[in-house]
Every structure is written in structure tokens, then in C-alpha cells.
C-alpha positions, -999 to +999 in steps of 0.1 A: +000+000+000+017+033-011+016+063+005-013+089-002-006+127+014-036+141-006-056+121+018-037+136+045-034+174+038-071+173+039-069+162+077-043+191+091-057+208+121-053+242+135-025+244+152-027+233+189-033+263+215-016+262+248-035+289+263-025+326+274-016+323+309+020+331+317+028+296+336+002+271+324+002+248+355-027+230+343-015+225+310-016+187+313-016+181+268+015+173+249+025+207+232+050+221+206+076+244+229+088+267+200+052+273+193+040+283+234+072+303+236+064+329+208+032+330+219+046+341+253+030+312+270+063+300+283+097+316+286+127+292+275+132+288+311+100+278+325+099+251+291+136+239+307+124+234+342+089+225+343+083+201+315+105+175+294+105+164+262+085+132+248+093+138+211+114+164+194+106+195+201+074+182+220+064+185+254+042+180+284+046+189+321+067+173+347+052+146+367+022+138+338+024+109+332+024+090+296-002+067+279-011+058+246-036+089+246-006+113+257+020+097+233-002+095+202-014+134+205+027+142+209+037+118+179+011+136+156+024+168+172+058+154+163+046+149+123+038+183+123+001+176+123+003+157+094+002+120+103-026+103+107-032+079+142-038+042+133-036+008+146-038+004+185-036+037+193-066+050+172-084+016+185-078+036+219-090+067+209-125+048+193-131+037+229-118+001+230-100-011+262-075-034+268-044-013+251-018-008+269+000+026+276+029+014+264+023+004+232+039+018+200+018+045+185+017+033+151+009+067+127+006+069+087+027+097+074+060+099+046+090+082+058+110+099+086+138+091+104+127+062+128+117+071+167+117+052+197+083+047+204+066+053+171+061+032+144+056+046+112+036+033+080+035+046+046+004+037+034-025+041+009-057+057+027-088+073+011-106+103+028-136+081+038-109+062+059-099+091+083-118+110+106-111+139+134-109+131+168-103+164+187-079+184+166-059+149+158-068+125+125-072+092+132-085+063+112-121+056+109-132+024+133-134+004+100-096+012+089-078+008+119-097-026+128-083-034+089-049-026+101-052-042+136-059-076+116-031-068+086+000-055+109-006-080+143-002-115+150-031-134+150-040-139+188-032-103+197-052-090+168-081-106+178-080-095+206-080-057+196-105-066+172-133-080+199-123-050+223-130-026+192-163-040+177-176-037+214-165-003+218-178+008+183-201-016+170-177-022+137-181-057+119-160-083+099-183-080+070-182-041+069-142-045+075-140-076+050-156-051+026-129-026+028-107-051+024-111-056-013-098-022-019-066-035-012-063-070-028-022-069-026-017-047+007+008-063+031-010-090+058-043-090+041-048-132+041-036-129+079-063-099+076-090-124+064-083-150+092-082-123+121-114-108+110-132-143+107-125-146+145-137-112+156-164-113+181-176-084+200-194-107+227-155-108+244-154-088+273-117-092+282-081-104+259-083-137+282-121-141+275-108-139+237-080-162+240-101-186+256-124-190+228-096-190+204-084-221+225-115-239+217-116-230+182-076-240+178-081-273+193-110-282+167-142-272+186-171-250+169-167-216+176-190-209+207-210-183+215-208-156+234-226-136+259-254-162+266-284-156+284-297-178+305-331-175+319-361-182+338-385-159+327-375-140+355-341-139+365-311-139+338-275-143+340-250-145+310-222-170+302-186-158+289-191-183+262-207-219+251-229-238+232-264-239+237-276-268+225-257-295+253-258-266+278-220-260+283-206-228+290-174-213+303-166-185+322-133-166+324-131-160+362-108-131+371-089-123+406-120-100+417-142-130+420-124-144+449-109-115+461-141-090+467-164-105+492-202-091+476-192-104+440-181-140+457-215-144+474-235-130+443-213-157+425-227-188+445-264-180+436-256-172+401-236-205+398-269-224+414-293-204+391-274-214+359-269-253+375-309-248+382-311-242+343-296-271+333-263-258+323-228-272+327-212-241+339-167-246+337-150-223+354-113-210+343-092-193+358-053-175+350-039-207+361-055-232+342-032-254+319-047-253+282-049-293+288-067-288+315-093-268+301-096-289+270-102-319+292-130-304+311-147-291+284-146-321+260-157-343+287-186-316+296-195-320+257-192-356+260-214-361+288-241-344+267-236-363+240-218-345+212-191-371+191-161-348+193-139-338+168-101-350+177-080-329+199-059-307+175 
């Protein structure tokens, strides 16, 4: 995918205020320092003391600390207001969780010299694909789950893909679709398989490798988010199959560790035995075997001829 700038040029924003007080002690945003001193918001001085450098020629204030937000608003500073936010970062900025703060800020823009921290692309991208977020352009929800399922391995990019449909809402079809604009772009096949596997029903990275566990070790895909119900009270499984009544869910450190959601656990885990349900818990430090062997024999027991263990 070559690079486009007319794409780009359309997307540069106003340049980034810093205010008109003297000091700024609340200025908490990345900022350009040549830019807030001849405005007179800083003198050279108070720029040397009280703030540090995060890219060249970009600041913020001592003691703020850094995150994917922080360091993708100083590496578009950094391109001048040029680049455009993509990848994990703009998957950040759409809302989606589960992306950590330090992670690469991965920007489309013309070559420049590499920086630590930033990864740069030079890349095709129509207008339809970028949109404003604050004075920043990032790409659209569709684009940047495209290029979370081209540039990352498999298992990772699904997981950014589940955490990003439930955020926005965006589908494999609607991404699939965008897709054939670019029939000979770099990591569209991996693309394809990533995007198969995207579920928005995945409320955590471990909740998505789980189900990727069942799916790599030749199960059906289950479902996710199921409701289980008596006509009056309802609860919802991580994941499973409806059909034999065998679910999983992921159970995380706050379900032993905070007393009210350990009792509320006991009578959901009796409501959905009530239901006829095979509930399996898993936890961190589950072996994959383990897990496997549970839920085969759970699958079993109901009566399904399994499939054999990949």
C-alpha cells in the first residue's frame, strides 16, 4: 500500500493552543515548545524546568504521566500535524480497552527518520478512511480494525478486534468489505483470518483467547454472551454452546478476592446449574490441557461425538 498525502493534507488541524496564561500549571496536553514560547506562554526557562521532552521539540509537564492517549497526540504533534493515528492507538481513541500505555503509537505519514516509540507506516488511505478526533486525524473504526488484523499476529489482533467492535459496533463484513480495496496490501490473508475470528461478545483479551483455544483445538466456535433465563431472573455466560448446555466463564482475581461479588457468584452459579447448564470455570492458572479436558468431557457427557483434539 503506497503512500497517499492528498488524503492527509485534507486532515491538518489548527495548530494546537496552549492557552495565554504566563505559567500554564494545568496545561496537562502534549505541546510544541517553540510554538507556546512565541506566543509568550512559556519563557525558555519555565519550558527547561517544568516540562520534558516526549518527542522532538514536543512537550508535556513534569510529573504527567504517559499513555497511549498522551503519546499518540505528541507523535502527531511530532509529524507536524500531518500523520494520521492508526492501529492500536486509534483503537484507543474509538473507545476500545484493553491497550496498553505502552504500546507503539503506530501513525501513517511519509518516511522519517525512525523514533523510539513510534512506528511509522506509509500507506494508501482514502478520505472516507480518516476522521477527526479532537484536533488529531485518526482512522475511521473500519480502517484501523483493517490494520489491527493486517499488521498484528493473530491472537493479539483478535483480541484488539473483539475490544474494538464492542466499543464501536464495527463488523468483519463491513471491514471484510474494505478489504477488497486493497487486494495486494501487506497482511491481508492474515487480515481475512483475524477478522473471521472477531467477536464483540469478548469482554476481556483472556475471554478472547479462551475462545480461540477452543476454536484452535478443533471445537465450533461458541458463542458468546449467553443468556440464561427463567423468565425472571437472567445471568450470561462468557461463552458456550447452547444446544448441550455447556458454558465457560473466564473468572478473574475479583471474583475471589471481593467479598459481595463472591457471594453474588454462589447464587448465580446455582441459578445457571438450576437451568440445566454445565457451567466450567477458568481461571489464569488453568493449563490449556486442563481446560480442554474439562470441556470435552462436559461436551461428551451431553452427547456430542467430538472432533479429535488438535
Amino acid at each position: 500500500m503506497g503512500l497517499s498525502t492528498a488524503g492527509m493534507q485534507n486532515w491538518v488541524a489548527e495548530p494546537f493552543s496552549v492557552g495565554a496564561a504566563p505559567e500554564h500549571p494545568g496545561m496537562k496536553h502534549p505541546f510544541i515548545g517553540t510554538e507556546a514560547i512565541g506566543r509568550g506562554a512559556l519563557t525558555r526557562g519555565q519550558l527547561r524546568w517544568n516540562y520534558r521532552a516526549v518527542q522532538p521539540g514536543v512537550y508535556i509537564p513534569n510529573g504527567v504521566e504517559t499513555g497511549v492517549l498522551v503519546n499518540a497526540e505528541a507523535a502527531w504533534l511530532w509529524t507536524g500535524r500531518r500523520g494520521i493515528i492508526a492501529g492500536r492507538a486509534a483503537s484507543a481513541l474509538h473507545g476500545a480497552k484493553w491497550v496498553d500505555g505502552r504500546t507503539p503509537i503506530e501513525i501513517i505519514t511519509e518516511h522519517t527518520r525512525p523514533r523510539s516509540g513510534i512506528i511509522v507506516r506509509e500507506e494508501r488511505i482514502s478520505d472516507d478512511e480518516v476522521m477527526a478526533i479532537g484536533e488529531m486525524a485518526v482512522t475511521t473504526p473500519l480502517r484501523t480494525a483493517l490494520d489491527l488484523a493486517r499488521h498484528l499476529r493473530r491472537d493479539v489482533a483478535v483480541a484488539h478486534l473483539d475490544a474494538l467492535a464492542r466499543a464501536t459496533g464495527v463488523t468483519a463484513e463491513d471491514v471484510l468489505a474494505l478489504s477488497a480495496k486493497y487486494p495486494g496490501a501487506r497482511g491481508i490473508l492474515q487480515a481475512r483470518e483475524s477478522l473471521a475470528l472477531m467477536d464483540a461478545g469478548a469482554q476481556s483479551p483472556r475471554e478472547t483467547r479462551l475462545r480461540l483455544m477452543l476454536i484452535d483445538d478443533g471445537l465450533p466456535a461458541p458463542g458468546t454472551q449467553i443468556r440464561v433465563s427463567d423468565g425472571f431472573a437472567e445471568a450470561f455466560i462468557d461463552m458456550g454452546y447452547d444446544e448441550p448446555k455447556v458454558g465457560l466463564d473466564y473468572e478473574g482475581s475479583h471474583h475471589s478476592a471481593e467479598r459481595r461479588q463472591y457471594v453474588y457468584d454462589i447464587g448465580r452459579a446455582e441459578f445457571i446449574d438450576s437451568q440445566g447448564w454445565i457451567d466450567i470455570k477458568v481461571v489464569a492458572e488453568h493449563s490449556r490441557a486442563f481446560i480442554l479436558r474439562r470441556v470435552r468431557a462436559a461436551l461428551v457427557k451431553r452427547g456430542w461425538e467430538l472432533p479429535r483434539s488438535a
